[in-house]
matplotlib code that plots the C-alpha trace (Angstrom):
import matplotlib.pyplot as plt

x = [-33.7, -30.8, -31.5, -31.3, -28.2, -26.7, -27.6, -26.4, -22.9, -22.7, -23.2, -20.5, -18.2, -19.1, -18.3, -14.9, -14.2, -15.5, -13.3, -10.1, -10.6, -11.0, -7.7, -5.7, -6.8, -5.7, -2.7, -1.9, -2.7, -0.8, 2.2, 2.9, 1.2, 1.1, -1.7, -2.4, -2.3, -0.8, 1.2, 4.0, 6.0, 8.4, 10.3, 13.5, 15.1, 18.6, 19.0, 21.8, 22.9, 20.5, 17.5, 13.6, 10.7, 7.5, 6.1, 2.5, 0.6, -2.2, -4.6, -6.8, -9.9, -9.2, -7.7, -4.5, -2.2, 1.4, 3.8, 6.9, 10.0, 12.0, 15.8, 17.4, 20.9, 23.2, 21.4, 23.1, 21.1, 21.0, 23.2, 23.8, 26.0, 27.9, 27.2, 30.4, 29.7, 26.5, 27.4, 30.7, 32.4, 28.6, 28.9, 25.9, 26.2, 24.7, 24.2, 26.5, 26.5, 29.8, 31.8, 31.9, 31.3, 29.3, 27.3, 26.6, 25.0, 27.9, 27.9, 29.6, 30.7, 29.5, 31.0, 28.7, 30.9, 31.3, 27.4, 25.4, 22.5, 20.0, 16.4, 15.6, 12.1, 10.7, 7.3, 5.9, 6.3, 9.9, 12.7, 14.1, 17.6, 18.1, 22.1, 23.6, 26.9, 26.3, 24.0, 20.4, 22.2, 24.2, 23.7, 22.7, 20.9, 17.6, 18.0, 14.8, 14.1, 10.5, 9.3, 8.7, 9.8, 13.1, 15.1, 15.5, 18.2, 17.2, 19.7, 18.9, 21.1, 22.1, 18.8, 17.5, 15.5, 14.6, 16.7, 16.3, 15.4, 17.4, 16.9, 19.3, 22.0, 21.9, 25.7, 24.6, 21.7, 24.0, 25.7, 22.6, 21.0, 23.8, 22.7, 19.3, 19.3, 21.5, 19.6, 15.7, 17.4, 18.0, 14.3, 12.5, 14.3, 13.0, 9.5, 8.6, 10.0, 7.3, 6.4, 3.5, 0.4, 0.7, -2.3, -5.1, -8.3, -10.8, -12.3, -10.3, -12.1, -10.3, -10.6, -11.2, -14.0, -15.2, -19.1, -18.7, -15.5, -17.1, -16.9, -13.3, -13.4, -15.7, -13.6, -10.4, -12.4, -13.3, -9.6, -8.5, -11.1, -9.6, -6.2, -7.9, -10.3, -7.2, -5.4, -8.0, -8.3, -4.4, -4.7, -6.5, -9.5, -8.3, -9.3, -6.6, -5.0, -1.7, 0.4, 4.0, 6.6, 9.8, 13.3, 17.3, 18.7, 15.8, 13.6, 10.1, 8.1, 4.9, 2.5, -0.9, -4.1, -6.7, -10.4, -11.9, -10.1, -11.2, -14.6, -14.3, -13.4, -15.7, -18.8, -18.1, -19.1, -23.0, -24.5, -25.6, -21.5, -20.8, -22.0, -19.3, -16.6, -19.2, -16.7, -14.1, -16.5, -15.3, -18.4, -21.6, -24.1, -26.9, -23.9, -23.8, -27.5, -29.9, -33.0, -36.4, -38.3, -40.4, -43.7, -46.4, -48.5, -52.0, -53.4, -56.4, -59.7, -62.4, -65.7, -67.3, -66.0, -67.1, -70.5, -71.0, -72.7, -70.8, -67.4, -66.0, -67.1, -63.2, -62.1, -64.7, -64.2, -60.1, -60.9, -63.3, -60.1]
y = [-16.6, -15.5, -11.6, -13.0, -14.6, -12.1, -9.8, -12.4, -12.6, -8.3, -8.8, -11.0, -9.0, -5.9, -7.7, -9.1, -5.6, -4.3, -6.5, -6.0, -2.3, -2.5, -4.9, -2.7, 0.1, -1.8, -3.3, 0.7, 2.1, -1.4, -1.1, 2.2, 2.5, 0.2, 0.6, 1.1, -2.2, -4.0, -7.1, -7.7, -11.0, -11.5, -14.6, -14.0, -16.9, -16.9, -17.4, -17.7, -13.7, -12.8, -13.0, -13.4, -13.0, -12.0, -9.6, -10.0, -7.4, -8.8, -5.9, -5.2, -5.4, -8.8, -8.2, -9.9, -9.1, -10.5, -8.6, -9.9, -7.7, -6.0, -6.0, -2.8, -2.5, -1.9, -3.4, -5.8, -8.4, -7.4, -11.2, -14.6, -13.8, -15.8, -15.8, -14.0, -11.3, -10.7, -11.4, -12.8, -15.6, -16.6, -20.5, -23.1, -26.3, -29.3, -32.7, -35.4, -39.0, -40.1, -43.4, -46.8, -49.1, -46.8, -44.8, -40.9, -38.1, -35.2, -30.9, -30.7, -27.1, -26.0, -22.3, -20.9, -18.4, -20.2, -21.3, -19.4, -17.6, -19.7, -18.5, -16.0, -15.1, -12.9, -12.1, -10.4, -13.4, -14.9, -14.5, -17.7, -18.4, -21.3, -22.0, -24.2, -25.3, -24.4, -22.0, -23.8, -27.2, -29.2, -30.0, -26.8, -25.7, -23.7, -21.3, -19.8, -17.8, -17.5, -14.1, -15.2, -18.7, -20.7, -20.8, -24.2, -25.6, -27.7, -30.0, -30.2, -33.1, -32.5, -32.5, -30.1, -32.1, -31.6, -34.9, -33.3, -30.6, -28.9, -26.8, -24.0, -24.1, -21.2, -20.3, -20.0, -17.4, -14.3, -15.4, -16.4, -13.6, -11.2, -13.0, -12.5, -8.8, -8.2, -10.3, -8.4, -5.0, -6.1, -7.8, -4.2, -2.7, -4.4, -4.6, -1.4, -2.3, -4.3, -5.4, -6.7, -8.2, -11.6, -12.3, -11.2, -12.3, -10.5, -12.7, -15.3, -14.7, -14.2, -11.0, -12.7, -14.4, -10.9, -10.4, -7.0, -5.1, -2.5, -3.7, -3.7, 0.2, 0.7, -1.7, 0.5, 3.6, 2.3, 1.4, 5.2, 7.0, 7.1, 8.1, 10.9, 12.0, 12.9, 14.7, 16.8, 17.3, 18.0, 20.2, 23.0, 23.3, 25.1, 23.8, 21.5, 18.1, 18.7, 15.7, 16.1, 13.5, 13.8, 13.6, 13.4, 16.2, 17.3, 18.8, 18.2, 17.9, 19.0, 18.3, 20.4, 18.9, 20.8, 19.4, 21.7, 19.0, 15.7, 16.8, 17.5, 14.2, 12.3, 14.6, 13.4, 10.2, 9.4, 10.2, 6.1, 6.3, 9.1, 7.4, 4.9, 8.7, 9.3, 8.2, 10.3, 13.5, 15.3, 15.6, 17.1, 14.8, 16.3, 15.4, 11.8, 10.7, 11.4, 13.5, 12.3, 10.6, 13.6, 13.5, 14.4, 17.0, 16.5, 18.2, 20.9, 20.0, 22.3, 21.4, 23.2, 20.8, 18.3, 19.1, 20.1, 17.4, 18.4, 17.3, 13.9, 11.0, 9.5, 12.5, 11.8, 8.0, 9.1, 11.2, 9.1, 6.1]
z = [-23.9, -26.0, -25.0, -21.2, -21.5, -23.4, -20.5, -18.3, -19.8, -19.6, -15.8, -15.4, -17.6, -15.6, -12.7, -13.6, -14.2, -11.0, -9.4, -11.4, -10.2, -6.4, -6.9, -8.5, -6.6, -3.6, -4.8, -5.2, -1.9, 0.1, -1.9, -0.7, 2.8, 5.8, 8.0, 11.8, 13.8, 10.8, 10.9, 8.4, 7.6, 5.2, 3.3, 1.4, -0.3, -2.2, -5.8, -7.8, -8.0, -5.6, -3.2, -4.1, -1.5, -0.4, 1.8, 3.7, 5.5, 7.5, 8.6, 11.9, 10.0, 8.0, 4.9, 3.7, 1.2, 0.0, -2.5, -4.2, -2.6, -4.8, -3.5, -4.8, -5.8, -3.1, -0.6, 1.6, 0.7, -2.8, -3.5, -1.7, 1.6, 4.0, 8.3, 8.2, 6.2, 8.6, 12.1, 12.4, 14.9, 15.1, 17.1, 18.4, 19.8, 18.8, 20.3, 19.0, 19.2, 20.6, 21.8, 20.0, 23.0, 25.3, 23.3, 24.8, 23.5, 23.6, 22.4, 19.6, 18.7, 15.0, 13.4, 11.4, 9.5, 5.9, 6.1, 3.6, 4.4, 2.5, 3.9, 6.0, 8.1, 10.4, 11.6, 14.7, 16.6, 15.4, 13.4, 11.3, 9.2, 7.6, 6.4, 4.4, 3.0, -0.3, -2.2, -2.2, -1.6, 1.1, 4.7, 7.3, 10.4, 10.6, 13.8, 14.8, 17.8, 19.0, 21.1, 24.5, 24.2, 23.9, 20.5, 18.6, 16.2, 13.4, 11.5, 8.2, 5.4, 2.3, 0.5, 2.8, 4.8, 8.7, 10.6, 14.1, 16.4, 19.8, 21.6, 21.6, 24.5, 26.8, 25.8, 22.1, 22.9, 22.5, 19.0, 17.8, 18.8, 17.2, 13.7, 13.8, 14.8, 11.7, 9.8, 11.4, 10.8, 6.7, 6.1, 7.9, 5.4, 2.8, 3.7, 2.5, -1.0, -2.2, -5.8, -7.9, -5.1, -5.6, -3.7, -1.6, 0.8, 2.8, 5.3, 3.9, 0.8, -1.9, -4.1, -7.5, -5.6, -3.6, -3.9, -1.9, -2.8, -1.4, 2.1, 2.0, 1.2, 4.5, 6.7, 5.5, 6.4, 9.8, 10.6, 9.8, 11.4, 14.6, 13.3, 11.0, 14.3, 16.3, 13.4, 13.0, 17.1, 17.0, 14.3, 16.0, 14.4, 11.1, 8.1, 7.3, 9.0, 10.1, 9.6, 11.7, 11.9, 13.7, 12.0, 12.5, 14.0, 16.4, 13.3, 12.3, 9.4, 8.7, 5.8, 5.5, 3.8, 3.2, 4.7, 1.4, -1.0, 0.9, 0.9, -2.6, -3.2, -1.4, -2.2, -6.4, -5.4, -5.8, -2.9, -1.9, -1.4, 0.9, 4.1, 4.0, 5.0, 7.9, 10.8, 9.1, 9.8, 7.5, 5.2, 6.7, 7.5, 5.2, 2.1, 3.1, 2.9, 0.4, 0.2, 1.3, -1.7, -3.1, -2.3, -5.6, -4.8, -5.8, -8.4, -7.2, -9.3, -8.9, -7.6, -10.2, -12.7, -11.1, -10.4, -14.0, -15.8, -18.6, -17.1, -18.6, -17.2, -17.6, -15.5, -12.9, -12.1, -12.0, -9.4, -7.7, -7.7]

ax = plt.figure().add_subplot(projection="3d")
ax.plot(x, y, z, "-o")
ax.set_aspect("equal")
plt.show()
């Protein structure tokens, strides 16, 4: 019993570490690559000298990852700015309760200009800023505009909490909109700058709690088949993928990887793991599964033996089984 859960314990161990691995490994790959088909968010809040977020990439094939985002220096969001300083002259109009005796509901005009940017979103469905008087404190409006729908205005008191919702007049669509185009081009430009992976899921499984890392890996594969397939058929047929990408001025560039090194790579692995790079066809087939179970030839006993009476009798009732 002890042996067993000794045994036990090294199991676990050796999958804690299994696990650490595939994580890290994909922390590495999503922090510098975004996928086909993938979906990115991100949150940026201010601080006191600056702005803190996170950035999530939700893929095709299930997986989900968020990243802290690293503001680098210079960057226009690199500290706590004003409406102004993003899209100037910027007005909405809110409904106002008005009169003493006969009370009416009237637009009352609010600049935006010495609001600061408190929180900003945007995901491939909407974009959202929240302002407020002060850094992280006084009374504000959350503007939000939704793809495909109508925008809304949200009043928010000093505390920060939600006391009503409007929807956005028609003669504040083009101001508002101004704001959040300056404000969608600075978060794209930050999406790419992502830090340490807060968190991930498969499935909506998290990794710590992953049976199958391994699934991930074939998933992932799946996703860039396609991509790699067309390469290859736009590549001509040498022995390379051809990667091109268009740049300023009317010039391309071109990056060559050779086929010889991929399947280099992928024939290291122990041959129970190659099948997973079959969509990717770059390994022939006869590589990616293994060998027929040998088949033990039977050993030729001469009749002669076995009629002579001399012949052991142990040798005789082996053959005979």
């Amino acid at each position: 019993e002890a042996g067993l859960l000794a045994e036990q314990s090294r199991r676990r161990a050796d999958i804690e570490r299994a696990r650490e691995g595939a994580r890290n490994a994909l922390e590495t790959f999503l922090r510098a690559l975004s996928l086909p088909g993938d979906d990115v968010s991100i949150v940026l809040r201010a601080e006191d000298e600056s702005h803190a977020g996170e950035v999530t990439l939700s893929t095709t094939f299930g997986l989900r990852a968020t990243f802290r985002v690293v503001v680098p220096e210079g960057h226009e969001l690199a500290r706590p700015r004003r409406a102004i300083e993003v899209a100037a002259g910027c007005e909405i109009h809110v409904p106002h309760e008005a009169g003493w005796l006969n009370k009416r509901l009237e637009l009352q005009k609010i600049k935006l200009d010495k609001l600061w940017l408190q929180e900003l979103a945007l995901t491939p469905h909407n974009v959202r800023v929240t302002l407020r008087k002060g850094q992280g404190a006084g009374a504000g409006y959350t503007v939000e505009l939704v793809r495909g729908a109508q925008g809304t205005v949200r009043e928010l008191d000093d505390s920060g909490v939600e006391t009503g919702v409007h929807p956005l007049e028609p003669e504040d669509l083009d101001a508002v909109t101004r704001l959040t185009d300056a404000v969608t081009v600075s978060l794209v430009s930050l999406a790419a700058h992502r830090g340490a992976m807060i968190h991930a899921s498969f499935d909506g499984a998290s990794l710590a709690d992953l049976d199958d890392p391994r699934s991930i890996a074939t998933a992932l594969i799946g996703t860039l088949a396609p991509v790699v397939n067309e390469i290859e058929r736009r590549s001509g047929g040498v022995d390379e993928l051809i990667l091109r990408r268009d740049v300023a001025d009317g010039r391309r560039e071109e990056k060559y990887v050779k086929k010889a090194e991929l399947r280099e790579a992928i024939c290291a692995l122990p041959i129970a793991l190659r099948n997973a790079f079959e969509p990717l066809q770059l390994v022939p087939r006869s590589s990616l599964t293994p060998p027929p179970p040998a088949v033990a030839e039977r050993d030729e006993i001469s009749m002669e033996l076995i009629d002579d009476d001399s012949a052991p009798r142990d040798l005789i009732k082996v053959i005979g089984r």
